[in-house]
C-alpha positions as a Python dict, from the first residue, in 0.01 Angstrom:
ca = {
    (1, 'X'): (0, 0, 0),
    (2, 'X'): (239, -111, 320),
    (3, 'X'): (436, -362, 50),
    (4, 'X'): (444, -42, -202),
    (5, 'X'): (608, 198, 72),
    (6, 'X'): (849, -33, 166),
    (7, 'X'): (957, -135, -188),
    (8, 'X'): (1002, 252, -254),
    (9, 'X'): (1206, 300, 88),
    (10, 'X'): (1436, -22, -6),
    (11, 'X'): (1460, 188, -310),
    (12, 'X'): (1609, 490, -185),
    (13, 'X'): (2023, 449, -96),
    (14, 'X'): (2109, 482, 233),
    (15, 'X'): (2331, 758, 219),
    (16, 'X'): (2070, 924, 65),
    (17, 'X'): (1851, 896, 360),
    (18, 'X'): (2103, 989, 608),
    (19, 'X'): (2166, 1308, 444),
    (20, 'X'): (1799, 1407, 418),
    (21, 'X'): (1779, 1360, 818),
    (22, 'X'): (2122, 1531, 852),
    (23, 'X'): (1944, 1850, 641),
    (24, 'X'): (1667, 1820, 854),
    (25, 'X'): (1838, 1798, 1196),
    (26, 'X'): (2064, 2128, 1101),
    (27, 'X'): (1717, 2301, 1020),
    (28, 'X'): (1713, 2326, 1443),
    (29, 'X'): (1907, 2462, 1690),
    (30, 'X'): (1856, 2271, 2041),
    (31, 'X'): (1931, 2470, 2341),
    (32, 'X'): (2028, 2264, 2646),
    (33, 'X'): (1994, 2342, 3033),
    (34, 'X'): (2080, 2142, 3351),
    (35, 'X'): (1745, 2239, 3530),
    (36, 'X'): (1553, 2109, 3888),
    (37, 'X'): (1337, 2394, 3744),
    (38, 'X'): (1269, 2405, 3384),
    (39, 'X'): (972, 2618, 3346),
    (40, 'X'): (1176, 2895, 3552),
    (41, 'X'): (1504, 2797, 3281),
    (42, 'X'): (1254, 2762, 3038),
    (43, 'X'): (1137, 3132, 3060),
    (44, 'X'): (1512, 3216, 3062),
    (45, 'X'): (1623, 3075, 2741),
    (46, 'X'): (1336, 3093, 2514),
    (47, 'X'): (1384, 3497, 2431),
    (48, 'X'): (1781, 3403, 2380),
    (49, 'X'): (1638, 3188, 2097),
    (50, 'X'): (1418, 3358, 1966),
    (51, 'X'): (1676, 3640, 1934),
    (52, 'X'): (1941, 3399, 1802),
    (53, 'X'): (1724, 3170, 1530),
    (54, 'X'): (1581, 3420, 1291),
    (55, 'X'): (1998, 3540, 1249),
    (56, 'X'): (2061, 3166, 1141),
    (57, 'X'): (1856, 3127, 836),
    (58, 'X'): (2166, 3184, 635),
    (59, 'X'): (2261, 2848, 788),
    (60, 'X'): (1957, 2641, 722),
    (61, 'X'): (1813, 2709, 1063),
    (62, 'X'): (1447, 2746, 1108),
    (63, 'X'): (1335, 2669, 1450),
    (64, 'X'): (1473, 2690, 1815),
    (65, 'X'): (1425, 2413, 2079),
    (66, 'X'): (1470, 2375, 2447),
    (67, 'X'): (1607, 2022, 2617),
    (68, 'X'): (1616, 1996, 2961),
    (69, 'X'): (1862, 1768, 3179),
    (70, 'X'): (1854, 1623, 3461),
    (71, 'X'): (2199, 1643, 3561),
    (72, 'X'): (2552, 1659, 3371),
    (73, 'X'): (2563, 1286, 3314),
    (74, 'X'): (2231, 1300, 3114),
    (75, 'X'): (2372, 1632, 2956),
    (76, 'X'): (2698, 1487, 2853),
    (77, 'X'): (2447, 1200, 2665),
    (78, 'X'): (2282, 1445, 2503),
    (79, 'X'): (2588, 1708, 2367),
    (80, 'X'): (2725, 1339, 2251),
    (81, 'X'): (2448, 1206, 2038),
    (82, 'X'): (2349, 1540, 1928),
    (83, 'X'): (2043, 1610, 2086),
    (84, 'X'): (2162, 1930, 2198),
    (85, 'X'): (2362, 2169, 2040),
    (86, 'X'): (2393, 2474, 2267),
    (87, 'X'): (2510, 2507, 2626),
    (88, 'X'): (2536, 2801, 2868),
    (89, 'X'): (2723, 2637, 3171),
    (90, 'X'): (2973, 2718, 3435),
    (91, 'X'): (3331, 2700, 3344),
    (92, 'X'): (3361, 2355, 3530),
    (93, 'X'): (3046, 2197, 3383),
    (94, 'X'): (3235, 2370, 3005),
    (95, 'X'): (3608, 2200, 3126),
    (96, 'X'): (3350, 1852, 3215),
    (97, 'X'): (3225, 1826, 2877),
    (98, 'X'): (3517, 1894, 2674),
    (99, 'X'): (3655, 1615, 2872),
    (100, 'X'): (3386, 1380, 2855),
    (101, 'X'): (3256, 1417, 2537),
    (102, 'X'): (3483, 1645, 2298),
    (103, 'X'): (3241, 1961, 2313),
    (104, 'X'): (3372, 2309, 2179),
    (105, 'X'): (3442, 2601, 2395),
    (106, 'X'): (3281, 2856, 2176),
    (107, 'X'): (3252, 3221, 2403),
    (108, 'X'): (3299, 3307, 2738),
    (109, 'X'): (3000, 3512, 2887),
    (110, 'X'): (3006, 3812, 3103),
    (111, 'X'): (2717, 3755, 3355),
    (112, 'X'): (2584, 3860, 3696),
    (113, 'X'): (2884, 4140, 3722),
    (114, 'X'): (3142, 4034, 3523),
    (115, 'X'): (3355, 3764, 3286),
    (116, 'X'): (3556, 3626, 3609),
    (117, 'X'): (3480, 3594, 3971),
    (118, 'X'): (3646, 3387, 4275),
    (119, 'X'): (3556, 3190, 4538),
    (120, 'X'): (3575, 3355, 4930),
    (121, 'X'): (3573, 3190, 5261),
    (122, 'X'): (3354, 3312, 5506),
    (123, 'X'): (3254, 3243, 5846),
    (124, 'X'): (3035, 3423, 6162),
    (125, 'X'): (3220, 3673, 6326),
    (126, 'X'): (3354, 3595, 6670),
    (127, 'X'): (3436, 3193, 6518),
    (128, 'X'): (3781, 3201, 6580),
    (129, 'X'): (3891, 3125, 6222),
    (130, 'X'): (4128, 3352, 6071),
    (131, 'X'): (4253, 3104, 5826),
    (132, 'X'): (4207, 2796, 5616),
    (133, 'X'): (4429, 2626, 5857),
    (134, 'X'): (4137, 2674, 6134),
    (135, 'X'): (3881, 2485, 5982),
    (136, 'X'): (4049, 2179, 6091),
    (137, 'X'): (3810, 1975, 6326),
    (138, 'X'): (3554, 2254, 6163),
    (139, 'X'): (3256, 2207, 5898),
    (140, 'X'): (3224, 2433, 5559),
    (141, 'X'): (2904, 2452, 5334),
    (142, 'X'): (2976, 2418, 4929),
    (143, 'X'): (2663, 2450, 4692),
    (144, 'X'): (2701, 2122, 4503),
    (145, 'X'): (2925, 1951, 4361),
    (146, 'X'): (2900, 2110, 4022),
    (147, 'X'): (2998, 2415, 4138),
    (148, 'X'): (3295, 2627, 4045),
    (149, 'X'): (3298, 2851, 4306),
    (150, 'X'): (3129, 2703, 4594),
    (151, 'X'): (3288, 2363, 4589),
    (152, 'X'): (3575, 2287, 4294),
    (153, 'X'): (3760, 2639, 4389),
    (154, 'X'): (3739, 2609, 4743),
    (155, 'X'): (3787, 2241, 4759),
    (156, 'X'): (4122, 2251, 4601),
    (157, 'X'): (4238, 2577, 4784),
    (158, 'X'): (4175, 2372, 5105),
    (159, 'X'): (4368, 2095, 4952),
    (160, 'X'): (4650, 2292, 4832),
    (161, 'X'): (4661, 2412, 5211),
    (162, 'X'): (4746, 2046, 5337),
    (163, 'X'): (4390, 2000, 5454),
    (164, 'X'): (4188, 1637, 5481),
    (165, 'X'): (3881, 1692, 5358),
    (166, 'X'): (3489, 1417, 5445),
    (167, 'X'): (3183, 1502, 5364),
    (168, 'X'): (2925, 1523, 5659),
    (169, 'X'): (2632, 1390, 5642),
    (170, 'X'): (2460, 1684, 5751),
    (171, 'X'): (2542, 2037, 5850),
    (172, 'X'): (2458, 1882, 6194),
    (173, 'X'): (2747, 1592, 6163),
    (174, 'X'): (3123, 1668, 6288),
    (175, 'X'): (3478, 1709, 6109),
    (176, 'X'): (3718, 1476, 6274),
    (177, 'X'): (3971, 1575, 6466),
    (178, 'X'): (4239, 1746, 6250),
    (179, 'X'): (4066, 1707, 5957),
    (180, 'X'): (3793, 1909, 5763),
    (181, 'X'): (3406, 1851, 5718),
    (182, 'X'): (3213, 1975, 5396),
    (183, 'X'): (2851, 1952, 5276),
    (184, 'X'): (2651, 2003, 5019),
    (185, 'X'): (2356, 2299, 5094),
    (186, 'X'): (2179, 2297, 4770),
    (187, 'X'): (2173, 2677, 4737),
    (188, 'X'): (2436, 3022, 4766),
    (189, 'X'): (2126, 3142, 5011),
    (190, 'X'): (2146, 2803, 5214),
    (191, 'X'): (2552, 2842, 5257),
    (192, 'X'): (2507, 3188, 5430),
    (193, 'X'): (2205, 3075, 5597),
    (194, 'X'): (2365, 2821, 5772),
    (195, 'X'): (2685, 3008, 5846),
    (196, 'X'): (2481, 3298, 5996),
    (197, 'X'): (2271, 3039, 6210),
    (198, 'X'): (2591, 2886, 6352),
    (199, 'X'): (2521, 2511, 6149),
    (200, 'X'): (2812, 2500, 6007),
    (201, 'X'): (3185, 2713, 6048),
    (202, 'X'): (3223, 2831, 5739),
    (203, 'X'): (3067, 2838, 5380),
    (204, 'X'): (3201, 2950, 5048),
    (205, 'X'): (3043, 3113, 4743),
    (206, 'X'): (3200, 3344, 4493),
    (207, 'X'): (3233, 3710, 4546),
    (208, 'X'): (2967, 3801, 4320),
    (209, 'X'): (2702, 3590, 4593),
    (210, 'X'): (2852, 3748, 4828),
    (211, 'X'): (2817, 4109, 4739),
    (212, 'X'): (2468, 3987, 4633),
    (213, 'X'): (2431, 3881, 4969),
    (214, 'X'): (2532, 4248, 5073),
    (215, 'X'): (2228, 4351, 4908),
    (216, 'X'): (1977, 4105, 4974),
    (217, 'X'): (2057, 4068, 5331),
    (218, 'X'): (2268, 4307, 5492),
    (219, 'X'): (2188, 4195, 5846),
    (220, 'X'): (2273, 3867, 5780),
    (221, 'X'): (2633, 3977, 5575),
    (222, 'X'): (2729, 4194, 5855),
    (223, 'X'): (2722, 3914, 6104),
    (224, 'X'): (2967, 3754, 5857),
    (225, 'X'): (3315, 3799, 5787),
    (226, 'X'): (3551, 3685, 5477),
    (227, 'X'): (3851, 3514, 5602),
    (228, 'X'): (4000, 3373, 5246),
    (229, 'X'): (3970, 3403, 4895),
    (230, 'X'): (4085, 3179, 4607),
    (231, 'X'): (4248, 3311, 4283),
    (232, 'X'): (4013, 3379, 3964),
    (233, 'X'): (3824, 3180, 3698),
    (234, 'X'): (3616, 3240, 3406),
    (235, 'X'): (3229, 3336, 3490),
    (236, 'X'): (3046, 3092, 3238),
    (237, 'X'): (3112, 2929, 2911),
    (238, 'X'): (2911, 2903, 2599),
    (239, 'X'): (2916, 2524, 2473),
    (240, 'X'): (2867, 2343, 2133),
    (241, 'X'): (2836, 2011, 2037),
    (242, 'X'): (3128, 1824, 1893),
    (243, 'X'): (2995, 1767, 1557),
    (244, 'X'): (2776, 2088, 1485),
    (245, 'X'): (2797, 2183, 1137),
    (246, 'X'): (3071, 2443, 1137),
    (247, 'X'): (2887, 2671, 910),
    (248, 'X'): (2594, 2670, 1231),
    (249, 'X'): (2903, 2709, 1464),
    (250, 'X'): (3021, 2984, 1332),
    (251, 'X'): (2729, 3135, 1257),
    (252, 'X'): (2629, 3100, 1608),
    (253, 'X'): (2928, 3245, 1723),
    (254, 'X'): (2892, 3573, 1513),
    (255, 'X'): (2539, 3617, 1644),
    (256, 'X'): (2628, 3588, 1966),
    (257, 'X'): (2930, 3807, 1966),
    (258, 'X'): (2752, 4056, 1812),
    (259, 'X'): (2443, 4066, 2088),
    (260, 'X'): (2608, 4264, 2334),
    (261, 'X'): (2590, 4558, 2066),
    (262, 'X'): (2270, 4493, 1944),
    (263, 'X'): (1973, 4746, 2149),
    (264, 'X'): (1726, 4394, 2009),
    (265, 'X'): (1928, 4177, 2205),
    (266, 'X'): (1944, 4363, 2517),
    (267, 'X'): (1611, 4225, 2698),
    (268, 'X'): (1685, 3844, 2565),
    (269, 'X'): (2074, 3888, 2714),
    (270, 'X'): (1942, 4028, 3047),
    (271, 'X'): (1695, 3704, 3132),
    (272, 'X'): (1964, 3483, 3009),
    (273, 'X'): (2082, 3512, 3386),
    (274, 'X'): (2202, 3832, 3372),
    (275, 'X'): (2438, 3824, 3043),
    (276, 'X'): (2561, 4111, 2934),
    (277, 'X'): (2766, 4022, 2658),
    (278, 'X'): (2954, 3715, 2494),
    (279, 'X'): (3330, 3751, 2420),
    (280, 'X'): (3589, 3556, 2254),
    (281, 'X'): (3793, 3276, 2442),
    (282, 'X'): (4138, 3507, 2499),
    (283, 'X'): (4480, 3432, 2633),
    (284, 'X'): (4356, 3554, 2986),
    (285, 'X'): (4025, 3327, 3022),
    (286, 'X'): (4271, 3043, 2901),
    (287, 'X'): (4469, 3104, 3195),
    (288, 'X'): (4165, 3085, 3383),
    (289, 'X'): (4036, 2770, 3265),
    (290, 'X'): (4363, 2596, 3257),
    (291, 'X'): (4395, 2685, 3636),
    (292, 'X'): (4027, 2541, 3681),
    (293, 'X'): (4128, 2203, 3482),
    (294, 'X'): (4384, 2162, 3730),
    (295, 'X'): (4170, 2246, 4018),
    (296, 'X'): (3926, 1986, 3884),
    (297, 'X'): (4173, 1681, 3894),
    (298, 'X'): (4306, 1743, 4212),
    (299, 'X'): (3938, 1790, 4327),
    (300, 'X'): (3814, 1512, 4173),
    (301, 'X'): (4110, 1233, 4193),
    (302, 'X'): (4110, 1290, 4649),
    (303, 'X'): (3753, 1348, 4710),
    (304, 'X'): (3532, 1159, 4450),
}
């Protein structure tokens, strides 16, 4: 039976076989997510799915999937051998994998208050810093350092200013003299945290975290002040892989666009981390992004 199977398979041409598994791998639509949490990510982007496959059957798709990474290297991996198709990201992580590994820009996304935000600088009141220029021989807090506006923003507004920036070791550890200290807190709610407990000098976030912060904590934001803030960028990015079958694509792209009028979509949009709609990629956002590219290099190319 073995010798029979294989004398049909040597049988069949090859390009024959790589279409069938190319018909088969556009029957579903992989959803990716850079997650430390995935069953929290996972409840977040299985209704978006199951909102967006059943509009895709014109396309051949049948079936939604959810692939978790472990960080944006392993991401990039898997937009470039098509593992994933789909990716909701930052506008940095968006810029990264263009870069890296030719993916689309397909839609910008207005979430968590709105389709741009910015980065401020904040620090406790009473610090004595007034300026960027003051946080020499000081410390800042960023998020991490895939972050648009709590590290690649800031970074390069601080280098822009004719600042030296190190990374500490911990919020504990001191800038040099003259020069600038960052580190890396892990969370918007650690930044503030550590500000308000006099840890660190100064922390940055974008203005959305920090009017969340109003909210959440008004003690702690009214023992905080904003000294700075940096110039705009686009709030997230929707991402395809680079060789998606453009009918899916597009497809894709019309379903999405037309969500944020859709009463069915409304629940799936709002526990896809706050989305409230998906727009197209205009002249304004491409401002945005081509500030952010530039941001990036400069970011990248004096402190990595």
């Amino acid at each position: 039976r073995l010798a029979c199977c294989l004398l049909l398979l040597s049988a069949i041409p090859a390009p024959a076989i790589s279409h069938a598994t190319e018909s088969a791998s556009r029957q579903v639509l992989v959803l990716g997510r850079i997650s430390d949490d995935p069953k929290r990510h996972a409840e977040a982007l299985q209704p978006m799915l199951d909102y967006v496959v059943p509009r895709m059957r014109q396309v051949g798709i049948r079936e939604g999937r959810i692939l978790m990474a472990r960080d944006a290297i392993q991401m990039q991996s898997y937009l470039r051998r098509r593992r994933v198709d789909w990716v909701s990201d930052t506008a940095v992580m968006a810029v990264e994998y263009q870069r890296r590994v030719g993916a689309e820009l397909l839609l910008a996304t207005e979430r968590g208050g709105g389709l741009e935000y910015h980065a401020v600088f904040f620090t406790w009141r009473g610090s004595g810093i007034g300026s960027l220029d003051d946080l020499r021989g000081r410390g800042i807090a960023f998020q991490n350092a895939y972050s648009t506006s709590s590290y690649v923003m800031p970074a390069a507004e601080m280098l822009r200013a004719g600042l030296d920036l190190d990374v500490l070791l911990s919020p504990l550890d001191r800038a040099a003299p003259g020069r600038a200290g960052y580190v890396f807190a892990r969370s918007e709610v650690n930044v503030s945290t550590w500000v308000q407990k006099r840890l660190v000098d100064a922390g940055a976030f974008s203005n959305l975290d920090w009017e969340r912060l109003g909210e959440r904590s008004p003690g702690v934001r009214e023992d905080l002040e904003i000294f700075h803030e940096t110039g705009s960028a686009p709030r997230a990015i929707e991402v395809v892989a680079p060789d998606l079958d453009p009918r899916v694509r597009e497809r894709l792209r019309e379903v999405l666009l037309e969500a944020g009028e859709d009463p069915a979509a409304r629940d799936a949009l709002a526990r896809f981390f706050g989305t409230r709609r998906f727009v197209p990629l205009d002249a304004q956002t491409e401002r945005g992004l081509s500030g952010l590219r530039a941001d990036l290099d400069l970011v990248r190319g004096r402190l990595e």
